[in-house]
N, C-alpha and C positions, 0 to 999 in steps of 0.2 A: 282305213281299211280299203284292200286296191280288188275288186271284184276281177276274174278271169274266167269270163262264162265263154263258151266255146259252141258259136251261133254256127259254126262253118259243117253242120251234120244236117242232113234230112231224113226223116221222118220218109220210111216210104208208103206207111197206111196211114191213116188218122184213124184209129181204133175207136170204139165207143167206149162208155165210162165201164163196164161191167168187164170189157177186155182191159183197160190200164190197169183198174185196180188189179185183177188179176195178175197182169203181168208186173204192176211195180209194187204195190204192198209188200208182199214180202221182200225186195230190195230198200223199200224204206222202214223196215223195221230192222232189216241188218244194219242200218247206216244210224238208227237211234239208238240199237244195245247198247255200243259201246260208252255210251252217254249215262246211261242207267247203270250198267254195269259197277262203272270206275267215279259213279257216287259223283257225277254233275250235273245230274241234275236233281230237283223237285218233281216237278210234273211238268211237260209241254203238251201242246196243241199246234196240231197240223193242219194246215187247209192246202188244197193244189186246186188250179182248175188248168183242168188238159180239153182242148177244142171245146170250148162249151159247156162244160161237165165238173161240178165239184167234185171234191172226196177232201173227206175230213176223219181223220181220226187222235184221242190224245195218250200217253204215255204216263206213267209213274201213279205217284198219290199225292193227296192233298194233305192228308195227318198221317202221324207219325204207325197208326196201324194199318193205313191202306183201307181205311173201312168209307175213305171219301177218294173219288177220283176223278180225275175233269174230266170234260168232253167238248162238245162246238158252244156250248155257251157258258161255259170258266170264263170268268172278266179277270184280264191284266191287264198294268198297264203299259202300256204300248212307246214309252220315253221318247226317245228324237223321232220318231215316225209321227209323232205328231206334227215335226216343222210341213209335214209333204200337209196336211192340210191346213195348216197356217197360210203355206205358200196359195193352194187352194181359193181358199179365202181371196186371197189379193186378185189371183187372176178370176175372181168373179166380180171385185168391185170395179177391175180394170173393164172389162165385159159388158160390165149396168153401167158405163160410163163417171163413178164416180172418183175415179182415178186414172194415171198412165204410172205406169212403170218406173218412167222418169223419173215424174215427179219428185221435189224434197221430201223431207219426212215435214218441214216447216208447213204443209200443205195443212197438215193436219194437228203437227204440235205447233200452233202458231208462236206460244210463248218463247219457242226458241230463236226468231226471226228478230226478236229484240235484244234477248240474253245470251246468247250463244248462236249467232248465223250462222259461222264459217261450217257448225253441223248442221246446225237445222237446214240449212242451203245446199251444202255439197251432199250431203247424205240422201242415195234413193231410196225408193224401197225396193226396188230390184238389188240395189246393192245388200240391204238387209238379208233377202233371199238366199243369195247368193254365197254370205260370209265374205264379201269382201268391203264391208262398213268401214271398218279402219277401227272397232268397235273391238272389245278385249272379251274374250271369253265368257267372261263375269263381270258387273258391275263390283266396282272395289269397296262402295259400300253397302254389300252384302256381308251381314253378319250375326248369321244364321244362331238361335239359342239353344236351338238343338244342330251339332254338323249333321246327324244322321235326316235330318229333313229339313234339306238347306234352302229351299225354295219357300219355306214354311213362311209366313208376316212380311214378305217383302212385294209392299205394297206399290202404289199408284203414285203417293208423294214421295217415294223414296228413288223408285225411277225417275221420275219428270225432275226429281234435286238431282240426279245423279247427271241426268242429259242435262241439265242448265251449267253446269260446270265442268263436262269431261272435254279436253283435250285429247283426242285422241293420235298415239302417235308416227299413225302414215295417215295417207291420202287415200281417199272410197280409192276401188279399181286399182291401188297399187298391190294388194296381196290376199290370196287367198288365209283366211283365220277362223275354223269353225266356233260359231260364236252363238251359246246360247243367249246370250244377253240381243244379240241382232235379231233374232227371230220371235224372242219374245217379246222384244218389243215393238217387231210389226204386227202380232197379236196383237197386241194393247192399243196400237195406233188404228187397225181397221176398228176396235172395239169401240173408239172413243170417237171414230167419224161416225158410228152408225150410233152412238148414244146406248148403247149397252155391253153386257158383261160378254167378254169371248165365250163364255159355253152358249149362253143367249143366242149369239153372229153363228157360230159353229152348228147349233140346233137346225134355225131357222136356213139357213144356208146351205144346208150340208147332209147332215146325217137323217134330218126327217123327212127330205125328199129322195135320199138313199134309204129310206127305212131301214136305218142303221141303228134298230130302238132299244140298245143297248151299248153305244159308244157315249160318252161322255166323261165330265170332269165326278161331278160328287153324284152317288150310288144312292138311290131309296134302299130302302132295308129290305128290300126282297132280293135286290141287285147284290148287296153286302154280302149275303148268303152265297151267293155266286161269285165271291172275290177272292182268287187263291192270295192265301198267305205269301207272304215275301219271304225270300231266303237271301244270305249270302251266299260268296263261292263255296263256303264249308257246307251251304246244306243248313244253316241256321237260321233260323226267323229273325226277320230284320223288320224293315220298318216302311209302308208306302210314305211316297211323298205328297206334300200338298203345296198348290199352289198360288198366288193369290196375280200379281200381275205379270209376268214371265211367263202364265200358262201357256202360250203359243210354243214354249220352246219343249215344252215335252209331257202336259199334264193328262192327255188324254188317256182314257181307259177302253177298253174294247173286250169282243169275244172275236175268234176263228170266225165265227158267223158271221158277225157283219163285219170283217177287213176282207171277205171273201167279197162282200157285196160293192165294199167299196173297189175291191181289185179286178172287180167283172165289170165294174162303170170304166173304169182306168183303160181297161182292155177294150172295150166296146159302148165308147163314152153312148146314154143313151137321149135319143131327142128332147128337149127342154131345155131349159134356162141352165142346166148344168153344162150343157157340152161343148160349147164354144167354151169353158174355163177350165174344163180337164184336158180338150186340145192345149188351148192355148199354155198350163202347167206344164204336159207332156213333151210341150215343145223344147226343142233345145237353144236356149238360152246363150250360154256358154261352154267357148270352148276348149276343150282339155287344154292348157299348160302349165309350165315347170313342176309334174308331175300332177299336178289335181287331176279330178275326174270331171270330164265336162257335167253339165250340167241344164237338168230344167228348172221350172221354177218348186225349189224344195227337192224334188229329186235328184239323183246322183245317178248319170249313165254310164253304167259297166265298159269295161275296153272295148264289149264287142260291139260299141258303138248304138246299142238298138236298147239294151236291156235298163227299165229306169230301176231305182235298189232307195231303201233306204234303213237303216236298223237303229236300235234304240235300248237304251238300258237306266236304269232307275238305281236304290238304293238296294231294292229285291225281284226284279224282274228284268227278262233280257227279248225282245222281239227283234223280226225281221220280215221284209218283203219284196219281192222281187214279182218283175212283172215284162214278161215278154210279147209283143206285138205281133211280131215276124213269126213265132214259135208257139202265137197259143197259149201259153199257159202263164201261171202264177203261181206261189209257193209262200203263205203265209204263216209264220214259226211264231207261237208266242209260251213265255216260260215265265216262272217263277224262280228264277232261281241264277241271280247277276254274277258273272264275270264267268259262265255257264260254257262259252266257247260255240253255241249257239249256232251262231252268224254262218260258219263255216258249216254247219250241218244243214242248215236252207240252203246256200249253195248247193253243196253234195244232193239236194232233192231237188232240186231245178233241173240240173244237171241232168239228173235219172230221168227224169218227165220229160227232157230233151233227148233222150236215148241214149246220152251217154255211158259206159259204165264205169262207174264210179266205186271205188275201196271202200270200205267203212274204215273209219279212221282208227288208228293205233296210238294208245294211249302209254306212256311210258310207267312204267309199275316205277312206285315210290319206293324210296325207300324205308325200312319197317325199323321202327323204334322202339325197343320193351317201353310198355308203358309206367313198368317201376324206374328207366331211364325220364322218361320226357318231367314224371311229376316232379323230377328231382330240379330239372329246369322253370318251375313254375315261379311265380313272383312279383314281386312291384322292383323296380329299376330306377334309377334315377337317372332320366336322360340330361336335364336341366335345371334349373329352379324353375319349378312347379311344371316342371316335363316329367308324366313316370311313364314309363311304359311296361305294361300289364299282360303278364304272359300266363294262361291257362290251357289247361286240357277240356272241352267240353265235348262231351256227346263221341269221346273218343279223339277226339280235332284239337290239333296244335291253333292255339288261335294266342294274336297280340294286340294290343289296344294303347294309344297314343292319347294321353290325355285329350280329352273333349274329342275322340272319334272314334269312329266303330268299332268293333274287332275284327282283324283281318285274319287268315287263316293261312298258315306255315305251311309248306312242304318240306321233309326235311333231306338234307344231301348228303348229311351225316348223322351222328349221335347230339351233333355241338354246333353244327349249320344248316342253319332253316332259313328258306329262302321265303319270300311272301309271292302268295299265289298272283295276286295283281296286280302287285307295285314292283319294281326294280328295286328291293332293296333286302338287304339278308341281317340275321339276325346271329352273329356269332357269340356262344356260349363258353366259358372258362368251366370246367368240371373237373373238380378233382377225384381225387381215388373214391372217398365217400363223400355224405351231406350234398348241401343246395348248390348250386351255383352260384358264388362269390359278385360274379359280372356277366355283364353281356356287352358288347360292342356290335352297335348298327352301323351297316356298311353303306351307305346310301349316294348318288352322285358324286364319287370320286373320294368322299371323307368316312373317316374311320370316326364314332362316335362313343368312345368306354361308356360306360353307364354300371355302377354300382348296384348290388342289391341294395332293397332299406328294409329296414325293419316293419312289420305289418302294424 
């Protein structure tokens, strides 16, 4: 995602909070209709802070009667924004002296100094940071028993097997590679110097001297009560994820409330043992090339040079945060409801808080399928031996299903071509005059795939 925030406007008042909301509330509820409207989302929550001054308000519902609806203390979870205080973490043990930047990761995974140097040696942890470890996405032996909560049992000895044997194949510092696997494992490395669990480092370090006392991994039951359901893109309950050693790379949960608290220290880091590690975070690191975005430690700075970003999405939640220096303000978006298109609607509210004026976005009307057509398309498919893929109507929503993964949710372009909302790939149907659908052929990276009905 390439952030285009446009720093080059001034502000000729700094208004107080009772004139913003004034003046932008109702532009930020024009800029969410369209969101609500055309059925993407669940429910979101908004925080801004303009000179000084919160405002917070949330949108939709929590159930399906609207008789539950969120507000600043709804807990999501908050996915890759978690890396920004993973990174966090590091520049505070860089700070207490019990690290540099430099450093190997061998510093702290000693075992690999024996068994695998050429990582344990070449690999920083600034290069973790950064994504440019030489480190793959995912560790390959991740092999999740549920896909729909892939982070679910992948343990401590399963990483430290995985780092004792990976070859990785470039060099740290030869390419940039967003890698949740690199960041959660500098999770697990500060975790394992300081001799406890990352929520433990995270707690003690972080959020309970931000009195952030409702950020964290696992929820007491009162918290529970306060945890929006998760949805897919259709708007269907999905599933939170859980995390066990990778938590650095996105397990955190939060409310508006406290990423507000955390985005007003970020802005105005405050005197204490925190401030020299949210400078030294905010600082810039690296810098922009062959098209990345430069970078601090965990953050991602926008083109206009100034503004740090970072967003984040799960199996059923989609957040976002943006945080300007020069400008004052911040703009924290958290949802229930993944592949939501989100990202760009914090934007769009930054932007307005910057004075710019901004569209509400236009959403393309679908195209409308009788739905005695789509049931006729419903069925199990046979992509492979022991590949089927599973096509239903639910709740109104064209949705497909890939053996051992979720359901994903169709748009259709015609009667007979449904394209999938978040993947690149389409689902062409045979229909004849009357009855089911005979076939279907998946169109996917360049290959055509027939797939036969079967019998139920």
């Amino acid at each position: 995602m390439r952030l285009f925030i446009a720093i080059a406007i001034c502000l000729q008042v700094a208004p107080t909070l009772a004139q913003e909301v004034f003046k932008y509330e109702q532009k930020i509820d024009a800029l969410v209709s369209p969101y609500l409207e055309n059925d993407k989302v669940n429910a979101v929550s908004i925080g801004v802070i303009s000179n000084g001054r919160t405002w917070t308000k949330s949108f939709g519902r929590l159930n399906d009667d609207g008789s539950k609806v969120p507000d600043k203390n709804t807990i999501y979870e908050i996915g890759s924004i978690s890396k920004v205080f993973t990174s966090l973490l590091l520049a505070e043990a860089v700070e207490s002296g019990r690290l540099k930047l430099d450093d190997p990761i061998s510093t702290v995974m000693t075992e690999l100094s024996k068994h695998n140097p050429t990582v344990g040696n070449s690999i920083t942890f600034k290069h973790l940071s950064h994504h440019e470890s030489g480190l793959p996405v995912m560790p390959d032996n991740l092999d999740p028993a549920d896909p729909t909560n892939p982070f679910n049992g992948y343990d401590r000895k399963m990483l430290t097997d995985y780092m004792l044997s990976v070859k990785p194949t470039r060099q740290p510092n030869e390419a940039y590679e967003y890698s949740n696997l690199a960041v959660g494992l500098l999770g697990d490395l500060l975790a394992r110097q300081n001799n406890v669990s990352y929520e433990t480092l995270l707690k003690e370090k972080l959020t309970a001297p931000l009195k952030m006392a409702d950020t964290g991994l696992v929820l007491t039951p009162e918290q529970l009560q306060r945890f929006a359901t998760p949805h897919n893109a259709a708007l269907l309950q999905d599933k939170a994820w859980d995390f066990d050693a990778l938590a650095g790379c996105g397990a955190i949960r939060s409310t508006v409330h406290d990423m507000l608290l955390f985005a007003e220290a970020s802005l105005n880091p405050p005197d204490g043992p925190l401030k020299k590690p949210i400078e030294l975070a905010w600082k810039q690191h690296k810098p922009s090339k062959n098209g990345q975005h430069a970078m601090g430690l965990g953050w991602m700075i926008a083109l206009d040079g100034s503004t740090r970003w970072h967003n984040g999405q799960t199996g059923g939640y989609q957040a976002m945060m943006l945080i300007s220096r020069p400008m004052k303000c911040s703009v924290v978006l958290l949802c229930n409801t993944a592949g939501s298109g989100t990202d760009a609607l914090a934007e769009q509210i930054i932007q307005t808080v910057m004075g710019i004026d901004v569209p509400p976005k236009t959403f393309v009307k679908e195209f409308k399928v009788k739905p005695e057509v789509a049931q006729r398309l419903e069925g199990k498919y046979q992509l492979a031996p022991g590949v089927v893929i599973t096509v239903q109507v639910k709740n109104g929503r064209m949705m497909a299903q890939l053996t051992g993964q979720q359901f994903l949710a169709l748009l259709p372009k015609s009667e007979t071509e449904w394209k999938y909302q978040l993947v690149d790939a389409t689902l062409k149907f045979e229909l004849p005059d009357t009855g089911n659908s005979p076939k279907v052929t998946l169109l996917q990276a360049g290959r055509e795939m027939p797939s036969p009905r079967i019998s139920e």
